[in-house]
N, C-alpha and C positions, 0 to 999 in steps of 0.2 A: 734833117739828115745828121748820122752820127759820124763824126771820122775818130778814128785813133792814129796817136800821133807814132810817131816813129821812132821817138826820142823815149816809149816806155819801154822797147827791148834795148839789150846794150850790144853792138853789133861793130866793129871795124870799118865794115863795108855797106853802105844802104842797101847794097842789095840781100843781104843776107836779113837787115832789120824787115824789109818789104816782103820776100821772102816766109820768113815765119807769120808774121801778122795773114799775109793771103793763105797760107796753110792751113793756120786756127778761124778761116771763116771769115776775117775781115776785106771788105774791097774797097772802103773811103780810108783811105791814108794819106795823115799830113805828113809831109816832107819835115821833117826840123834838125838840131842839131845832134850833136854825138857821136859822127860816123866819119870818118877822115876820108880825104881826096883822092880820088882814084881816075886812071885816064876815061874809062870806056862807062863812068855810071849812068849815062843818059842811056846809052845803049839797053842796058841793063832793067831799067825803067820803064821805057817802051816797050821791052820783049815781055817783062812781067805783067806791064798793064795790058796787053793784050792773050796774053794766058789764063792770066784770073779775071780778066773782067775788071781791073782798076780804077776808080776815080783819085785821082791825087789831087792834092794842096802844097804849095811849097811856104814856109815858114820862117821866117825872119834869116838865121842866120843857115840856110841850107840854100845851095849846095857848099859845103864847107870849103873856102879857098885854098889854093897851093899854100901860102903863107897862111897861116891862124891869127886870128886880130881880133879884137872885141867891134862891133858894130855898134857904129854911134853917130849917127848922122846930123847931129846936132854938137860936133867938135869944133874946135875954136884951133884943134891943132889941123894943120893942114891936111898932113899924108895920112890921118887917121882917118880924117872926113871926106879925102877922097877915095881911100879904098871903098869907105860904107857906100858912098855914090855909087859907084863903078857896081859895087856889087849886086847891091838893089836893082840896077838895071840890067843885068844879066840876069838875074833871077826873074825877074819882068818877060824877058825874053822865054827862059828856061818855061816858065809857066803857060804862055803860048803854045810851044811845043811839045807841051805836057799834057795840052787838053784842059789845062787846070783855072778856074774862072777868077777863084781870089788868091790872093795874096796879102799875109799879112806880117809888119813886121814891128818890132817893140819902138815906141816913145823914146827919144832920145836922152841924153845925161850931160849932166852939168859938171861933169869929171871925165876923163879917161881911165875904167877903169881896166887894171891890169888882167890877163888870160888866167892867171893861178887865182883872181878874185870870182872869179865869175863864180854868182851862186854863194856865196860865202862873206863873211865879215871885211869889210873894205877897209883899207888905210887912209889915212888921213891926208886930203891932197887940196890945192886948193880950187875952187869953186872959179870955173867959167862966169863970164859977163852973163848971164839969164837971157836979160834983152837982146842980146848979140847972137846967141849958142840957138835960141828960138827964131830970132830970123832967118837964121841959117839955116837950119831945119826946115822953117815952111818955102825958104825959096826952093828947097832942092827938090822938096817932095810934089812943088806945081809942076817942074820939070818930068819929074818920074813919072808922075800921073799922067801927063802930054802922053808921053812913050806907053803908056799900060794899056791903051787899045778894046782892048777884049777883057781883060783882067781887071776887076775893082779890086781896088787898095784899101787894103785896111792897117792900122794903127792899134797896137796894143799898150794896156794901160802898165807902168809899170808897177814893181813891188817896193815898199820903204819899210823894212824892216826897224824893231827896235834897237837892236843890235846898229846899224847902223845910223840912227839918229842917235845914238848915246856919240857914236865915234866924229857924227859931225854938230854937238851939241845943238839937234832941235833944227838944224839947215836939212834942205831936202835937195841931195844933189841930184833926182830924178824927176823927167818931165810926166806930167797926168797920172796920179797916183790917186787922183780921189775925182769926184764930179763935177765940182767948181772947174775946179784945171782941164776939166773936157771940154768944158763950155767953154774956156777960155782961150784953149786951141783952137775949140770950132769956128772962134769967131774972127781967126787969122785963116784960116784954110778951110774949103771943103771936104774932109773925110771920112771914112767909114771908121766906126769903133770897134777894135778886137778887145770884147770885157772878159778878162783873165780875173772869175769870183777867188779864185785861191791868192793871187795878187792884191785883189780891193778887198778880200778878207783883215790881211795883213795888213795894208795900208792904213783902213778904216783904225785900227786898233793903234796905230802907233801913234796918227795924228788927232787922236780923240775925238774921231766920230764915229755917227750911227753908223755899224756895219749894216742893218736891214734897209736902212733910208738912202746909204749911198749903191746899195745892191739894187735895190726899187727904180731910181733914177737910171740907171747905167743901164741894167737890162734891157729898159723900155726908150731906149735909142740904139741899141747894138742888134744888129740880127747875126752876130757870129759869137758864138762863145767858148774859152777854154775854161774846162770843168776840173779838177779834183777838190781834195778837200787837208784843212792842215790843221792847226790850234789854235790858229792865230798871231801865232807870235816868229811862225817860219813861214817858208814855203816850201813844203814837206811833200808835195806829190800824194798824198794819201789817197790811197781807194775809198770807194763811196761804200757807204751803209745805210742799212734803213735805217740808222738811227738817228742818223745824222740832220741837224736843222737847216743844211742849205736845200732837201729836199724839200719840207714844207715851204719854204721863198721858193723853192721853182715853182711846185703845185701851183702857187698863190700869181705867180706872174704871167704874163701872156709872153707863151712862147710859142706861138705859132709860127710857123714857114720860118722859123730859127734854124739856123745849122751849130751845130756841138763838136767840140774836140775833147777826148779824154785825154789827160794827161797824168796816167798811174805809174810811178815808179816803183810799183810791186813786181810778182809774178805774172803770167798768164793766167793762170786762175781768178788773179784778184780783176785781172783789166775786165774777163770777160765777164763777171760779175758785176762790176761798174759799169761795164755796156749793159748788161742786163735790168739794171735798176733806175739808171738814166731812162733808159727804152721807154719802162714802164710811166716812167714821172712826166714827162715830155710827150708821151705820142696821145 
């Protein structure tokens, strides 16, 4: 199954992002960031999913909180690591009431970093205890998991830009960036992999490995994946083309009973284009 995320229109309100996605023909819609706090969006939600026929997903940092914060559930600062808690489990909750089966949400960081970074070249700050920042992270998430009932959890790989390892001289202030570090996860906790290919695109490239070999690996333990496509050296959101080589790696990988999220930061033109190409490579 394909979702489109929410986070590819730019919209104030979710409901206005939900909204145009179910107008242009889409009904699997992940919940994600972008959209600011509003009292009545749940309401909003329900009324549409029952309009258009919606299946939703909610995404790491959706529903966006009254206060704005970066999620990082692997903080060593207190009130950072309990917002990400608190949140996570409302969203656990939210997804419940949403009809919605998984939930997934990003690998945590060995920094705090700031809201005006997010997406962008980070400053230089210093580095969390790793051993410590990682304990922390899998005791909360055995807890969350107790709580998620009906909902499988999943875990997204993060992105390690070059740009960013210049700024922390070759330190990787991000947890699971590559497939070593999944397994290494795996082997403190049991969870589900959310593999972000435009993320371990990037990653693969900065910490000089095979992009095909840690594509190969990762696929064939994730059955949920977020799709676009970049240069490798960002995370650019691009639309898919035929021409593009992560379509032969799909072809070539078993992606059966997979589910996909597109995540195009173009037009509506481009997204349903990249639902159209994905379709074709995948089904």
């Amino acid at each position: 199954m394909i979702y489109i995320s929410s986070s590819c229109v730019k919209h104030t309100k979710i409901r206005d992002s939900v909204q145009e996605l179910a107008t242009n023909g889409f009904q699997n819609i992940e919940l994600s960031g972008g959209t600011e706090y509003y009292e009545d969006f749940e309401n909003d939600l329900l009324e549409l999913k029952g309009k258009y026929n919606l299946n939703y997903r909610c995404h790491n940092y959706f529903p966006p909180p009254k206060k704005p914060f970066v999620l990082n559930l692997a903080s060593l600062n207190d009130e950072t690591f309990q917002m990400s808690f608190d949140h996570l489990k409302k969203v656990v909750a939210l997804s419940n009431r949403l009809g919605a089966d998984k939930f997934a949400f990003h690998a945590g960081f060995f920094i705090d970093i700031k809201l005006s970074e997010i997406g962008k070249k980070l400053s230089r700050d210093n580095l969390f205890d790793e051993k410590e920042a990682v304990e922390r992270f899998c005791n909360a998430y055995k807890i969350i998991k107790k709580q998620a009932k009906n909902v499988s959890l999943f875990i997204e790989n993060n992105v390690f830009s070059k740009t960013n390892a210049d700024t922390y001289d070759g330190e990787n202030p991000f947890m699971m960036t590559n497939f070593n570090e999944y397994k290494s996860l795996k082997e403190k906790i049991d969870f589900n992999l959310l593999l972000d290919v435009a993320h371990l695109k990037v990653s693969a490239k900065t910490l000089g490995l095979n992009w095909e070999d840690e594509f190969e690996n990762m696929i064939d333990v994730s059955s949920y994946i977020h799709i676009s496509d970049n240069d490798g050296l960002h995370d650019l959101n691009n639309q898919l083309t035929r021409s593009s080589s992560l379509l032969s790696m799909l072809r070539q990988a078993n992606t059966k009973n997979k589910d996909f999220t597109l995540e195009i930061y173009d037009n509506m033109d481009a997204i349903k284009k990249s639902n159209e190409i994905l379709n074709e490579t995948v089904s």
